[in-house]
C-alpha positions in Angstrom: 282.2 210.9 297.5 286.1 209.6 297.1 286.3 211.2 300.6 283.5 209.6 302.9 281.8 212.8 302.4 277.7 213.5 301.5 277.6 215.9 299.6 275.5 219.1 299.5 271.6 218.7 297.7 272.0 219.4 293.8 271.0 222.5 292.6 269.4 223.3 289.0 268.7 226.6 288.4 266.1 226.9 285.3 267.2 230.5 284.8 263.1 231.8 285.4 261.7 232.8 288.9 263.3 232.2 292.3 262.2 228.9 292.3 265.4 226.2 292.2 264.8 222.6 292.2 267.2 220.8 294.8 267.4 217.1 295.0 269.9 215.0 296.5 268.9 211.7 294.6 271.5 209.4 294.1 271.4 209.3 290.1 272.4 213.1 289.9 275.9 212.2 291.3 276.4 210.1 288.3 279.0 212.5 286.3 276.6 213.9 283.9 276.3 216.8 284.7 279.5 218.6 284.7 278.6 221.0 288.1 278.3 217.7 290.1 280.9 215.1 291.2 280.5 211.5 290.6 279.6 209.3 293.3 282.1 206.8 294.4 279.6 205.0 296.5 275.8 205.0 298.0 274.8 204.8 301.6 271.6 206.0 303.3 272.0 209.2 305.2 268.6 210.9 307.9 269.0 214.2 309.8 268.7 212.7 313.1 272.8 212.3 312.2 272.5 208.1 310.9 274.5 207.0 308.2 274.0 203.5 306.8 277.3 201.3 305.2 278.6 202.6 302.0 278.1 200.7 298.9 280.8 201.2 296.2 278.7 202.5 292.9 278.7 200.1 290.2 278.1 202.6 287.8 277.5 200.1 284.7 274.9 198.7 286.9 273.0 202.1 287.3 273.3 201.3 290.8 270.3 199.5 291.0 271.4 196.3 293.7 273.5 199.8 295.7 270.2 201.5 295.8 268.2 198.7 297.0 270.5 197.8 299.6 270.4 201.6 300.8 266.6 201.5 300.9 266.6 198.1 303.0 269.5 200.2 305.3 266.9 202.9 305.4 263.8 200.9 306.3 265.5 199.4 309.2 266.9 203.0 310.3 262.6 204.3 309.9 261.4 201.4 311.7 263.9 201.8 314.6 262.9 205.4 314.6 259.3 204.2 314.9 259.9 202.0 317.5 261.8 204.6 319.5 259.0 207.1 319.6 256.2 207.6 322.0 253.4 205.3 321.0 249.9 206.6 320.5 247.0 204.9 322.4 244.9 202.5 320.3 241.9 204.5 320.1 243.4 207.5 318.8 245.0 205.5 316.1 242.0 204.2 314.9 240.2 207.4 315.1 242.5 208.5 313.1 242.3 206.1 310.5 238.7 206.1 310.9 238.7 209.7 309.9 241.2 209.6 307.4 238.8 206.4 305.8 235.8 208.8 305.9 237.2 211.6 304.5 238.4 209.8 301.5 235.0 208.1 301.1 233.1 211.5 301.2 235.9 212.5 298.8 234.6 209.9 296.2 230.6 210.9 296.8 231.1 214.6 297.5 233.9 216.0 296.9 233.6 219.6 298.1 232.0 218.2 301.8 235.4 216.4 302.0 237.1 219.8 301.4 234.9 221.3 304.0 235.9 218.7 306.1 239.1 219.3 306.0 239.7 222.6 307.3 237.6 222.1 310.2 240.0 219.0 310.6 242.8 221.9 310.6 241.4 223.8 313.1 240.8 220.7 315.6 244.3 219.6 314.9 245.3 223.2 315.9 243.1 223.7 319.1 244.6 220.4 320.0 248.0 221.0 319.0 248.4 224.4 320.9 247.6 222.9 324.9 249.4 219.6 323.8 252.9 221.5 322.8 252.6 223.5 325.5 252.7 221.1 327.7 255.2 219.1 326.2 257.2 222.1 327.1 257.2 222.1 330.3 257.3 218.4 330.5 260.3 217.3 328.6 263.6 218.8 327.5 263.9 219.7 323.7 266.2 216.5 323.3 263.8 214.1 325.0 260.8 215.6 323.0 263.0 215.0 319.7 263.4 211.3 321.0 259.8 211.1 321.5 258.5 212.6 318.2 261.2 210.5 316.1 262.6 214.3 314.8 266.0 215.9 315.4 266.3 218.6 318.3 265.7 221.3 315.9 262.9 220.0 314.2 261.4 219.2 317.3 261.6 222.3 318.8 260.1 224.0 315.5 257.0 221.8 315.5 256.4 222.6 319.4 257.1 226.3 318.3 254.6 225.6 315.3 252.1 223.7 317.6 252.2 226.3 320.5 252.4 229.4 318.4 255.5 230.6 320.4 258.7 232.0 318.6 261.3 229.6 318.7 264.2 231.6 318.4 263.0 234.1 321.6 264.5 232.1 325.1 
């Protein structure tokens, strides 16, 4: 905004059901719709607290070169993210991909084994997850996990929560 501000995710309320779509694209700011301000400028904003530079909106331009430059701002903010996080070893990588690679080919022959597959991928995932979060716990503060993970300290502590099926919000 005129302000330096971000403003709050745009609300449009079809008038049916609790559902509300939210977005907080950059072309709903464009003084259309009369519930939303008009965006003086575009910058690239993350959670973790980051802001990219501001680029005044060229609205004539449909701020297609502001955009872009956000989008650059933002792939160097991921890939310092990326680069900040703990790395995973080698082989689980490519057992990853492996898996992912094999699932998607059994998804083209045989579709419902690759659905099969998939919850019993779950279930690993959770069996792993659960000893792993635990102790992450134990072993690193909710602010070095957050580092680590490449998440914000609340998000970090939700996934550990998630992971290690403990409540979050109990000390």
């Amino acid at each position: 905004m005129d302000d330096g501000t971000v403003p709050q995710p745009a609300t449009f309320d079809t008038g049916s059901g609790s559902d509300v779509h939210r977005s907080s694209h950059w072309s709903v700011y464009d003084g259309h719709f009369a519930h939303l301000p008009r965006a003086a400028a575009l910058r690239g904003v993350c959670s973790c607290g980051w802001a990219g530079p501001e680029y005044p909106v060229d609205w004539e331009d449909a701020a297609g070169d502001q955009a872009d430059a956000c989008c650059d701002d933002w792939d160097g903010h991921t890939a310092a993210v990326e680069a900040a996080t703990i790395p995973l070893p080698e082989t689980v990588t490519a057992l990853l991909e492996q898996l992912e690679a094999e699932i998607g080919k059994l998804g083209t022959s045989s579709p419902l084994a690759a659905v099969r597959a998939v919850p019993r991928l779950e279930a690993t995932g959770r069996q792993a997850g659960y000893w792993a979060a635990r102790s992450a716990q134990h072993d690193a503060t909710p602010q070095q996990a957050a580092t680590a993970l490449g998440l914000t300290e609340d998000t970090a502590r939700r996934e550990l929560a998630r992971l290690g099926r403990w409540n979050r919000y109990q000390p």
